[in-house]
C-alpha positions, 0 to 999 in steps of 0.5 A: 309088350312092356310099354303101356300100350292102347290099341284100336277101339279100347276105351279107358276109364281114367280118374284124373281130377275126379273127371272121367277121361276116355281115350279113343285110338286108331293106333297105338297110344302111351299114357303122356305122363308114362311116356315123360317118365321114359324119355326123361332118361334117355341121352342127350349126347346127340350130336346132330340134334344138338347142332340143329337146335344150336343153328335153328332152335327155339331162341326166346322164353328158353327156360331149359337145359336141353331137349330132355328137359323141354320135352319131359316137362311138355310131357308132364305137364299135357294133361293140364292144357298148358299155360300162357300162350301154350294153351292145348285141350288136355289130354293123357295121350302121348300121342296126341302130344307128339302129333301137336309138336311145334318145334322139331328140335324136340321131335330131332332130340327124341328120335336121336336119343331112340337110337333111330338111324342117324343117315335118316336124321340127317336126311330129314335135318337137310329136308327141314332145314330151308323152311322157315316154318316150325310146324311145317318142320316137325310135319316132314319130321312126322311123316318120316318118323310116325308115333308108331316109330316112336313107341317102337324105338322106345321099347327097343331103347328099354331093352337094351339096358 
């Protein structure tokens, strides 16, 4: 498939630390720090993702450039479970990030960046837009793009080059 993908029941042994990992999925999954290295050359020309975070983004502790920046350096550094108040159990799962998102700007960034279909986007920034909530926000934007959408977009986004 191209991707690192790890299906249904597959168990994989990984040596991080001198500590085996396992990782357990009911679908498909991407090594966090393969996936950091894959969203980190994506665009970040994306207009309605960009607008969004100009009205609605994260405004104190911003440390970043742009969306690319926050979420590549969230991704690479998820396997250490995080520091100061960012605190997560560790995990090599690209999808296990992706489901504990807590600022949607990131998530409108991603799939913008995908190529996923901007009607949908827009729709999606309507819907998000009047609560006031984050993790309620990036809950509606999962439910209409799930990780599978974005594993699926990603590889479609490396084999147009």
């Amino acid at each position: 498939m191209g991707l690192s993908f790890y299906f249904i029941n597959l168990k994989i042994d990984l040596e991080r630390n001198g500590e085996e990992i396992f990782m357990h999925n009911e679908t498909q999954d991407m090594d966090v720090l393969e996936f950091a290295r894959k969203i980190s050359r994506l665009s970040i020309d994306t207009p309605l993702a960009n607008k969004y975070d100009e009205e609605y983004g994260q405004r104190s502790d911003r440390w970043w450039s742009c969306q690319r920046e926050h979420l590549t350096v969230w991704a690479l550094h998820y396997p250490t479970g995080g520091e100061f108040y960012y605190k997560h159990k560790p995990s090599l799962s690209a999808k296990q990030m992706y489901m504990n998102l807590q600022r949607p700007e990131m998530i409108l960034w991603l799939v913008e960046s995908l190529g996923e279909n901007v009607d949908l986007i827009q729709r999606i920034i309507e819907k998000i837009s009047d609560n006031s909530n984050c993790g309620t926000r990036c809950r509606i934007v999962r439910e209409y793009i799930s990780f599978d959408r974005i594993l699926e977009l990603l590889e479609l986004s490396g084999k147009k080059k």
